[in-house]
Backbone bond lengths (Angstrom), bond angles and torsions (degrees), N, CA, C in turn:
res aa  C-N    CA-C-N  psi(-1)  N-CA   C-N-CA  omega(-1)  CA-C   N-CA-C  phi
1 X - - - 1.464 - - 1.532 111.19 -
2 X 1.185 113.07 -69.34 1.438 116.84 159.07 2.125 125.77 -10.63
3 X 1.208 78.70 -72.46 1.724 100.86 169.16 1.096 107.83 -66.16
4 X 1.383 129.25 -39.88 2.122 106.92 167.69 1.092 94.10 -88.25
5 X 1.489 150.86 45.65 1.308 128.94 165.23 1.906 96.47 -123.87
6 X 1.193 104.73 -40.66 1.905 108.10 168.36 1.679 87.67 -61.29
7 X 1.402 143.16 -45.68 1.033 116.82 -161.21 1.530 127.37 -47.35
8 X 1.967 90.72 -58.69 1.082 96.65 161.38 1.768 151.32 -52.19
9 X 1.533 84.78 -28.85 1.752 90.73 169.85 1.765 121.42 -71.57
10 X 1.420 106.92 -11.65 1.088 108.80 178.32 1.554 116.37 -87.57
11 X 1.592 107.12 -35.45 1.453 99.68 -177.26 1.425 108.80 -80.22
12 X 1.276 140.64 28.72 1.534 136.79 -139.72 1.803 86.88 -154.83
13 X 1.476 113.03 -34.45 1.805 117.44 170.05 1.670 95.22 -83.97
14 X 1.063 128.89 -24.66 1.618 113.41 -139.52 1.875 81.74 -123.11
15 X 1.421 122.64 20.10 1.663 130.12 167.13 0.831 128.79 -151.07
16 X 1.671 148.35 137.40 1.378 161.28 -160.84 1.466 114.73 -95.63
17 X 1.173 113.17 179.52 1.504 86.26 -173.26 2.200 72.15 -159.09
18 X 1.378 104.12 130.67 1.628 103.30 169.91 2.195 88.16 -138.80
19 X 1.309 80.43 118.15 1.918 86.99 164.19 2.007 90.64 75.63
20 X 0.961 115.52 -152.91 1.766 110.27 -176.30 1.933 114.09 -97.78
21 X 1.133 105.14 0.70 1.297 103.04 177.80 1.486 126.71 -95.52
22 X 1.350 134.84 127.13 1.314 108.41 -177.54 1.164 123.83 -111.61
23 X 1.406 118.33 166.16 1.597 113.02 -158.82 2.039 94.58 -125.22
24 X 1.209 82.29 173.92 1.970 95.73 -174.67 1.528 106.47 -78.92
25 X 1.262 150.75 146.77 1.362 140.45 166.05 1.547 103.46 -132.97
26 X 1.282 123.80 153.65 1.158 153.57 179.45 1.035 135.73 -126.91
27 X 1.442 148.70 131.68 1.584 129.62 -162.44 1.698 99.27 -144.59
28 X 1.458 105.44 128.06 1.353 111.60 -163.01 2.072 98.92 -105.87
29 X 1.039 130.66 115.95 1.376 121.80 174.67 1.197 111.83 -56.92
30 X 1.043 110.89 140.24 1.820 133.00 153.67 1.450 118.10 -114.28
31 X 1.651 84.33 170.53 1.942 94.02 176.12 1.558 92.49 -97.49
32 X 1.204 149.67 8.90 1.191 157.15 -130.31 1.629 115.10 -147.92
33 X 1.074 118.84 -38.12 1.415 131.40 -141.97 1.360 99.80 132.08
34 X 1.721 98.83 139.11 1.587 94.45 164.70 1.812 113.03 -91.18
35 X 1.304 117.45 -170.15 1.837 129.23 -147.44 1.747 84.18 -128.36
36 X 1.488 136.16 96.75 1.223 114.84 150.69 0.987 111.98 -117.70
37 X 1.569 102.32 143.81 1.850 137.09 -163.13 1.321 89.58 -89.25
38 X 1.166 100.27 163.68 1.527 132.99 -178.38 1.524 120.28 -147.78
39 X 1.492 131.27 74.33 1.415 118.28 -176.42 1.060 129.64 -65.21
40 X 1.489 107.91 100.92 1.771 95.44 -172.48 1.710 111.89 -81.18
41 X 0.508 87.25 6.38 1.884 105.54 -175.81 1.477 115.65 98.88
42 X 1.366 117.18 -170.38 1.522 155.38 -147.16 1.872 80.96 3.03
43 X 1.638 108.85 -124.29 1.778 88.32 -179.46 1.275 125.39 -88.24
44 X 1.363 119.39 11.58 1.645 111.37 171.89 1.249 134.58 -64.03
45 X 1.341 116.94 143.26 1.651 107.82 -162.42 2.021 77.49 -132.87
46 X 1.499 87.63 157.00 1.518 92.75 145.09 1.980 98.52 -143.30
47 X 1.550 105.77 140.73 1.437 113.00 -164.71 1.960 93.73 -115.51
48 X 1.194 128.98 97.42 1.316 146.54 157.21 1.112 110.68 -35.46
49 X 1.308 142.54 146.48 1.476 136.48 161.29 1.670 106.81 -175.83
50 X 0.869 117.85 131.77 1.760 123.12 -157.98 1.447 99.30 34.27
51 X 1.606 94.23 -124.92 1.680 108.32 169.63 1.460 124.27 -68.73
52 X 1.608 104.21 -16.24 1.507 108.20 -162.19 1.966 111.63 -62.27
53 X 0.992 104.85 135.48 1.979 96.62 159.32 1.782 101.47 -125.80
54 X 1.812 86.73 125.79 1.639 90.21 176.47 1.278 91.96 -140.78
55 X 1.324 99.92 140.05 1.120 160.04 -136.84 2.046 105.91 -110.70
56 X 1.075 151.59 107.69 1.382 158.37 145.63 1.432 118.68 -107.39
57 X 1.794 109.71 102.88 1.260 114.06 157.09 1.495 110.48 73.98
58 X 1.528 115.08 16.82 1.511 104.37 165.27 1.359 162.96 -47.30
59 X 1.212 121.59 95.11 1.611 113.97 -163.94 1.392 132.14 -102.14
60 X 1.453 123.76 128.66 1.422 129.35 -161.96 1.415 77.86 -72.18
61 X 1.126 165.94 109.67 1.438 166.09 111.77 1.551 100.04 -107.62
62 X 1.371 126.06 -52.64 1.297 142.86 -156.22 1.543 110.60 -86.18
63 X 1.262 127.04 -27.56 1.395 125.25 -140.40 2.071 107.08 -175.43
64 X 1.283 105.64 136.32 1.073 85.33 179.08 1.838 107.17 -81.17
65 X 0.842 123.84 105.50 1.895 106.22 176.69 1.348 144.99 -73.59
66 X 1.748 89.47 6.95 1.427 95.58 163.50 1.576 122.01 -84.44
67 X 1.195 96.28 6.26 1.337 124.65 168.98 1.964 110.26 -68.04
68 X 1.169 106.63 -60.89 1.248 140.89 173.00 1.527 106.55 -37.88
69 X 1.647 121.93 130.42 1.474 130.18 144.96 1.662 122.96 -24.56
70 X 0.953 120.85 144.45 1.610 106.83 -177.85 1.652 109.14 -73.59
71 X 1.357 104.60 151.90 2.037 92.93 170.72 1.600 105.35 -70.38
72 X 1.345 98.88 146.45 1.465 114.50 172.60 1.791 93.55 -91.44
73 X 1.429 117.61 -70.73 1.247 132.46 141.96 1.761 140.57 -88.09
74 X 1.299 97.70 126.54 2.111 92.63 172.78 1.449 106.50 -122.24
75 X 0.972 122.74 136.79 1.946 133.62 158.05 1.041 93.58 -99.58
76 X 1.637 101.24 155.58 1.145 129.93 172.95 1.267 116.12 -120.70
77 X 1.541 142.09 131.99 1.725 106.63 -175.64 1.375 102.59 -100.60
78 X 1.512 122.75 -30.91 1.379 104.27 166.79 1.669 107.56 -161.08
79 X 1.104 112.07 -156.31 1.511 113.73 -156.16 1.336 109.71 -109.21
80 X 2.085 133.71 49.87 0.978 152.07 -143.03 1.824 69.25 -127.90
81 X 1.901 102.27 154.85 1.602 114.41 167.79 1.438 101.60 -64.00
82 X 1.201 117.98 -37.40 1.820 123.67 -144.01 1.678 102.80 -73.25
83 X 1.549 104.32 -29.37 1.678 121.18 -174.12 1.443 118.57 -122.69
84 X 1.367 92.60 4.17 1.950 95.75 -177.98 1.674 92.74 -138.89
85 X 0.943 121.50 97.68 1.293 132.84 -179.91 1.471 119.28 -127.86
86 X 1.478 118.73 105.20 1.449 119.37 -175.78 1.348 105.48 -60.62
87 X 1.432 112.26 -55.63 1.749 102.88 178.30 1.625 130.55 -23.20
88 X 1.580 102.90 -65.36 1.622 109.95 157.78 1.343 120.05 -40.50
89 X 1.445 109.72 -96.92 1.455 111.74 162.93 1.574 113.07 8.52
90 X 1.256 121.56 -89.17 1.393 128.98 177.11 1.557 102.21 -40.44
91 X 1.028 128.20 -91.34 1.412 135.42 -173.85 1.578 122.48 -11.05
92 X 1.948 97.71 -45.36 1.355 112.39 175.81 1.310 123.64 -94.44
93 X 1.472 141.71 -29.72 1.446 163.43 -137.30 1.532 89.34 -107.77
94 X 1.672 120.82 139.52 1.105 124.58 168.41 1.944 88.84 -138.90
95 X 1.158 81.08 -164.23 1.820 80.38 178.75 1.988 115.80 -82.89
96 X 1.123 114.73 -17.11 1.328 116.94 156.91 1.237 127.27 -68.36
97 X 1.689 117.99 -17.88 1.490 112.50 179.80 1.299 120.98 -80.28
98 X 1.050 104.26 127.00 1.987 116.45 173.11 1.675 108.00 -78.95
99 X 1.030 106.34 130.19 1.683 110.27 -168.94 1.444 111.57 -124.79
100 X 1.072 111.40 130.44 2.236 100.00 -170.55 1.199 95.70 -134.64
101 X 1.256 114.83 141.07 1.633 120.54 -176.80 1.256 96.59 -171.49
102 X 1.584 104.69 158.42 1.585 143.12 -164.28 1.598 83.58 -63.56
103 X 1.260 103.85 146.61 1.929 118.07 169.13 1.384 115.90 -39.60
104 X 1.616 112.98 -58.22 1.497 122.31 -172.92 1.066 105.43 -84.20
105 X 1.278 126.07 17.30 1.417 111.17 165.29 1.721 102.79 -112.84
106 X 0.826 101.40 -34.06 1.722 119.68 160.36 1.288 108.43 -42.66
107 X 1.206 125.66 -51.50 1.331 124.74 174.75 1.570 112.35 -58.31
108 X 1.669 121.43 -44.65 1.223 116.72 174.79 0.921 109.91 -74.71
109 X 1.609 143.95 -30.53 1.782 129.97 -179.93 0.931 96.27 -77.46
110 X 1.309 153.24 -58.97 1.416 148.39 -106.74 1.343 127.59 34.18
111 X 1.174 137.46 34.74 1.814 124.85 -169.55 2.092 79.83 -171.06
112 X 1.811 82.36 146.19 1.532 71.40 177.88 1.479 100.74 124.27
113 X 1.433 102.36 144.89 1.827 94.03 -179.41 1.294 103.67 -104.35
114 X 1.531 115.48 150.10 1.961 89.37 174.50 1.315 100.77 -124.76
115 X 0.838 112.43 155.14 1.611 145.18 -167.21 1.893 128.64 -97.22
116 X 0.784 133.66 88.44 1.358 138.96 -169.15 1.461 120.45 -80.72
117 X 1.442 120.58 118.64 1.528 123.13 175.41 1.606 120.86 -11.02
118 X 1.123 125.62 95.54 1.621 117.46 158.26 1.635 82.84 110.68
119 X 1.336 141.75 25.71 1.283 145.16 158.23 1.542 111.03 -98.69
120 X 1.573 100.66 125.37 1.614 110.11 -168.33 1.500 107.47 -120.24
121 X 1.452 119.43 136.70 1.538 117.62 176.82 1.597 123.31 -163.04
122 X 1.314 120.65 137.19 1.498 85.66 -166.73 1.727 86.49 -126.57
123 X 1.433 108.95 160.92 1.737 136.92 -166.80 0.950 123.69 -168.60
124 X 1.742 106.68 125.55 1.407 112.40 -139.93 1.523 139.02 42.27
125 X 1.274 115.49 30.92 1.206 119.37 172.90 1.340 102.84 84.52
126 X 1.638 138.73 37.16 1.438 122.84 -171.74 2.064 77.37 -138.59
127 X 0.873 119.06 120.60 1.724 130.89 158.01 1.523 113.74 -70.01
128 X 1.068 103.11 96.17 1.246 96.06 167.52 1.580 133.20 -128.03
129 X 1.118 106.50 144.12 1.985 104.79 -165.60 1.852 96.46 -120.58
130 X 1.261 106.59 146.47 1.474 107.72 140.40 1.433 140.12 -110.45
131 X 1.223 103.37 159.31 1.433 99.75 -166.15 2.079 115.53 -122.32
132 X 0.494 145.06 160.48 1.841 161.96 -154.24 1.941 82.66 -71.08
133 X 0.923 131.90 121.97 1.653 138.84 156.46 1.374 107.20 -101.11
134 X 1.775 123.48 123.39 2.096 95.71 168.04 1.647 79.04 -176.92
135 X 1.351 84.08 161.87 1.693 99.57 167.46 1.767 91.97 -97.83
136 X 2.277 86.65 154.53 1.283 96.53 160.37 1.487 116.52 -128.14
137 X 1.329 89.98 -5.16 1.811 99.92 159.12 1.499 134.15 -117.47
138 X 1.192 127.58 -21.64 1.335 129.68 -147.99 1.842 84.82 -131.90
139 X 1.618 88.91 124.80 1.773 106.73 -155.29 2.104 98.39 -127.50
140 X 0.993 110.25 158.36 1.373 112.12 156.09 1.677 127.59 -81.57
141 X 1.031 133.02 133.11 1.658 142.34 -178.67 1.715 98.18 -21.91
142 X 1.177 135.35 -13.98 1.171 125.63 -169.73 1.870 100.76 -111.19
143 X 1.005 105.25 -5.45 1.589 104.40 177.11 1.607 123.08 105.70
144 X 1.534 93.95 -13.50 2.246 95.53 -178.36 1.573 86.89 -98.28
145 X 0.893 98.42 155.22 1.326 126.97 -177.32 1.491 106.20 -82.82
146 X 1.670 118.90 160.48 1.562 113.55 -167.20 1.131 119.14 -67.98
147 X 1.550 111.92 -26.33 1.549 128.47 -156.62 1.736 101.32 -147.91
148 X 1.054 104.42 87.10 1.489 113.57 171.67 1.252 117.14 -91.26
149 X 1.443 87.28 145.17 1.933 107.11 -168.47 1.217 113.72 -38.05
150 X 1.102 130.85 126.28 1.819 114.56 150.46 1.825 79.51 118.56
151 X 0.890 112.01 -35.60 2.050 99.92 -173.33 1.862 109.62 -90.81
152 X 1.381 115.25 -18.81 1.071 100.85 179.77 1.292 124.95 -103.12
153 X 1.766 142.12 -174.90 1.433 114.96 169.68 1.879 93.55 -141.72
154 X 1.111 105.24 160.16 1.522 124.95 162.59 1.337 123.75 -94.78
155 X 1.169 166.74 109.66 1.125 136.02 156.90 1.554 128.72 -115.75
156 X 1.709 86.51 154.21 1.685 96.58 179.58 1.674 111.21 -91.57
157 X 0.990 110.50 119.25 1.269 104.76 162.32 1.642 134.07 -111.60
158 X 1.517 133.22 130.90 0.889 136.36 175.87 1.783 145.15 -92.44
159 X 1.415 94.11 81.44 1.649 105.00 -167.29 1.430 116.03 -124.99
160 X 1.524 98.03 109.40 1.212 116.61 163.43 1.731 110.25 109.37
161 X 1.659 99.25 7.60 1.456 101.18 -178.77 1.934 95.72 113.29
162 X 1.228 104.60 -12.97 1.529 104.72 -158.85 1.226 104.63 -93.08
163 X 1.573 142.58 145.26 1.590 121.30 -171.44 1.886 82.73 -124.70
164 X 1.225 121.10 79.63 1.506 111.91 148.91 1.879 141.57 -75.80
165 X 1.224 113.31 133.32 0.948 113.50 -176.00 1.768 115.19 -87.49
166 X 1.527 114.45 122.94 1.505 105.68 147.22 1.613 130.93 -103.97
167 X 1.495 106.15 107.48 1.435 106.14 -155.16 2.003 97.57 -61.70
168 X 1.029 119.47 -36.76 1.415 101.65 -176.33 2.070 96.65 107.41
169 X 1.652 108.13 -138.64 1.082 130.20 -170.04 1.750 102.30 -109.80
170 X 1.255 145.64 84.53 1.502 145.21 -139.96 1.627 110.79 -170.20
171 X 1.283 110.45 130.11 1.492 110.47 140.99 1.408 129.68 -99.35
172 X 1.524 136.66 177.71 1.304 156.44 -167.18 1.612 80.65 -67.44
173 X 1.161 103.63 106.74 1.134 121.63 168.98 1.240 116.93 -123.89
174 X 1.474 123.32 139.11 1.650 115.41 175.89 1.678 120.20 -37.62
175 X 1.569 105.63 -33.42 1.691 101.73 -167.25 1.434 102.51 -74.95
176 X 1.657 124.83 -19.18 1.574 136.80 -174.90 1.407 94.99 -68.69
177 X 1.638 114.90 -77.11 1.574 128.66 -159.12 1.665 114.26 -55.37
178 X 1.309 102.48 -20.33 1.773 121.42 176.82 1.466 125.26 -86.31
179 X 1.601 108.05 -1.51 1.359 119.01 -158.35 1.807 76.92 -97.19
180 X 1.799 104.41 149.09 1.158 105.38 -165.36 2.228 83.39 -141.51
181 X 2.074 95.70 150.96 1.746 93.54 166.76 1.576 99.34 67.09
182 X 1.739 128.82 37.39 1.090 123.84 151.33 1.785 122.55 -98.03
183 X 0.985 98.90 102.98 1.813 104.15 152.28 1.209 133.21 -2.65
184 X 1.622 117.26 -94.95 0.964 126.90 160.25 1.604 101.11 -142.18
185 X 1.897 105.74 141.42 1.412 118.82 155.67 1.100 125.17 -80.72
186 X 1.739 122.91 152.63 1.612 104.38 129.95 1.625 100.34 -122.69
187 X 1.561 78.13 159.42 1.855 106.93 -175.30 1.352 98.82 -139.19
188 X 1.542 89.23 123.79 1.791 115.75 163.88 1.347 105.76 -57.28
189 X 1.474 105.76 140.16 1.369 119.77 175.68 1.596 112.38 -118.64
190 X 1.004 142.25 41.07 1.344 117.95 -169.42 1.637 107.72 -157.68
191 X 1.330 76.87 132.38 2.169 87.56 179.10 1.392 128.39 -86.55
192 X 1.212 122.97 156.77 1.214 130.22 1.29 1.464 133.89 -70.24
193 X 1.902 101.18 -12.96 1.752 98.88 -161.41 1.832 109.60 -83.38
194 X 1.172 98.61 -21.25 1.551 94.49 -178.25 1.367 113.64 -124.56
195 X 1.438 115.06 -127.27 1.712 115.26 -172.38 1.757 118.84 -99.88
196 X 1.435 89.70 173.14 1.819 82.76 -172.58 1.860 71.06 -109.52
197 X 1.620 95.71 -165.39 1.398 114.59 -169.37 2.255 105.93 -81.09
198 X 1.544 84.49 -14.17 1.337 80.68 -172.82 1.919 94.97 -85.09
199 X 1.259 108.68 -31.83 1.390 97.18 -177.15 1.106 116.09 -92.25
200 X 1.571 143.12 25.66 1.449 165.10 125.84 1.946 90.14 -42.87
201 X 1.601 85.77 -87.31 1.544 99.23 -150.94 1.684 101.74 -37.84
202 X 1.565 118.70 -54.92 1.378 113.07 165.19 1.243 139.75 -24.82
203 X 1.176 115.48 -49.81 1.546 141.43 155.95 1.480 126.39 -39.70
204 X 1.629 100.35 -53.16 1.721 111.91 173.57 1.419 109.71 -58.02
205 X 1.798 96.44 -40.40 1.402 88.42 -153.13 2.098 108.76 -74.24
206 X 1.346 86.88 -4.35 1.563 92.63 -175.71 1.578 102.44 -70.55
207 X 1.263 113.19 -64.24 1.077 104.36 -160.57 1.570 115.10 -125.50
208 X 1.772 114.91 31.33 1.319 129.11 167.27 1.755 116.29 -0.60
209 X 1.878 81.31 103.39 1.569 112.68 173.51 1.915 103.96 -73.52
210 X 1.366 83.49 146.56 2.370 71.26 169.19 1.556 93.60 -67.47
211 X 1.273 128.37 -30.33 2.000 118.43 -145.27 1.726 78.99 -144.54
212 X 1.987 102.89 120.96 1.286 120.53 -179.76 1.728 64.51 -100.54
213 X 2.106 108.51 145.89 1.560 120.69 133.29 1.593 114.89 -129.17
214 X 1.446 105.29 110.21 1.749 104.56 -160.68 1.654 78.23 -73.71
215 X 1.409 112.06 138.02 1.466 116.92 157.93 1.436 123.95 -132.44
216 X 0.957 124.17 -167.42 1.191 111.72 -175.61 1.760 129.42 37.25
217 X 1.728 104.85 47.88 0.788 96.26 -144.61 2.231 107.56 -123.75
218 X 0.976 115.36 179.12 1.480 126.75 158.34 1.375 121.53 -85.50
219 X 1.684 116.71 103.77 1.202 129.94 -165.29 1.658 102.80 -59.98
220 X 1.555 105.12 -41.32 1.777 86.43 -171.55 1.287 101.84 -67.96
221 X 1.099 126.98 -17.54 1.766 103.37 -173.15 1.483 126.22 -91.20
222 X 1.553 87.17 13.09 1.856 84.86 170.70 1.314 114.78 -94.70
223 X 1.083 126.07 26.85 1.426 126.70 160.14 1.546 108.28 -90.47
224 X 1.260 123.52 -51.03 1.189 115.82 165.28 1.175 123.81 -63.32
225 X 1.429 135.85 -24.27 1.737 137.25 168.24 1.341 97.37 -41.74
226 X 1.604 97.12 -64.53 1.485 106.53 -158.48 1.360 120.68 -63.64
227 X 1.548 115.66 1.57 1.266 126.59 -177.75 1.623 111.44 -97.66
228 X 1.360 110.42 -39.15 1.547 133.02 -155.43 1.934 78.44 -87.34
229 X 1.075 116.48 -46.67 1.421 96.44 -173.49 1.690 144.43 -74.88
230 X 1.380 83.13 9.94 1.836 108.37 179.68 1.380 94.38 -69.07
231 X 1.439 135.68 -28.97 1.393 142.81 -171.66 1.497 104.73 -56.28
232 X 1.381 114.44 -57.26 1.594 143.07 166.44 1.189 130.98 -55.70
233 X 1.331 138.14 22.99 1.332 144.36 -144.67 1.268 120.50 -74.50
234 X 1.561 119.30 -6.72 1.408 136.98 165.12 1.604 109.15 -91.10
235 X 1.223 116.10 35.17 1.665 108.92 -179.90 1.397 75.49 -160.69
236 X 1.493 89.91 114.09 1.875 102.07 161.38 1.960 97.88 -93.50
237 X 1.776 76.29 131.94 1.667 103.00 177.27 1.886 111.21 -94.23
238 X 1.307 105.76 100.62 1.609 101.01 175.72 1.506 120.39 -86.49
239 X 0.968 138.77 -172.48 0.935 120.51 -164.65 1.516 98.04 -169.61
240 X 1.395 129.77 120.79 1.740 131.01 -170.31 1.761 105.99 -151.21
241 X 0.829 95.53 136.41 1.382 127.82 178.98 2.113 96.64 -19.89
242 X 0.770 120.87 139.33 1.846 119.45 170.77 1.576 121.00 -113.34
């Protein structure tokens, strides 16, 4: 009894709760302020930092978000329903929110600055770069791939001293495995549009984050993540609810 009763106190410290549903949270230290996550599920993140609430790829599918803090900041990584969702968007965006997103997705919101691979800038004190998003294997029945080069984005963001990556919709791509001085990632796990656990672990090993967070991800295959990553023993693998 005891032991399911710490259980519970732990999952109840270690989750948030906006409207009646609750979500997983995470808190990354800084020299700055610390970074607490919020999984709203599939790839939505919200990343805490002083006053700031930012916002990655939010979807009214998961959560009601009018529930939700307003965005201070939102990215978008690209112009997919699952991560480009006007519903959200609206829900969260007031006239103070700064919104950055991939071109073609820009084209579907209209409002919003967009941001191009290997473009660096920082506002309000948040650094932020993008990076190349794309498959190099896993294609649609017609032969293009789900996420072609040049339309999607990654980004790094820098808060609190901390340089985390949200890869977005991506495989182990040279611009991923080359990225150097990351914090903590997350990397999509799930097929067909993104990576399996073997093309995660590949990935880490390129360019070893201190803090792997597979998100957006395929529950059966975290048994094998969690297996493939004993290889890696200098990259703590966390692991939170999706």
């Amino acid at each position: 009894m005891k032991t399911f009763l710490l259980f519970l106190f732990i999952l109840l410290i270690s989750s948030s709760s906006y409207g009646q549903k609750i979500f997983a949270k995470d808190t990354l230290k800084a020299s700055s302020g610390d970074v607490i996550i919020t999984f709203i599920g599939h790839g939505s993140l919200l990343l805490q930092w002083g006053e700031r609430n930012i916002y990655i790829d939010p979807s009214s599918r998961k959560a009601d978000l009018y529930q939700f803090p307003k965005a201070d900041m939102l990215f978008v990584t690209h112009h997919h329903n699952d991560h480009c969702d006007p519903a959200a968007l609206k829900a969260l965006t007031n006239d103070g929110t700064k919104t950055f997103m991939s071109e073609i997705a820009h084209e579907k919101w209209g409002q919003g600055m967009v941001l191009y691979p290997e473009q660096q800038l920082s506002i309000d004190g948040v650094g932020i770069t993008a990076v190349s998003a794309y498959n190099l294997v896993n294609k649609n029945e017609d032969g293009e791939p789900f996420h072609k080069e040049g339309q999607c984005n990654s980004y790094i963001l820098t808060l609190g001293g901390l340089r985390i990556l949200i890869a977005g919709d991506t495989e182990n791509t040279p611009e991923i495995k080359a990225l150097k001085n990351i914090d903590a990632a997350f990397l999509p796990m799930k097929l067909p549009y993104t990576m399996n656990p073997e093309m995660v672990v590949d990935a880490v090993k390129g360019f070893k984050p201190k803090i792997l967070y597979p998100y957006h991800y395929d529950r059966k295959m975290l048994s094998e993540l969690t297996e493939l990553m004993k290889a890696v023993p200098e990259v703590e693998l966390r692991i939170r609810k999706n």
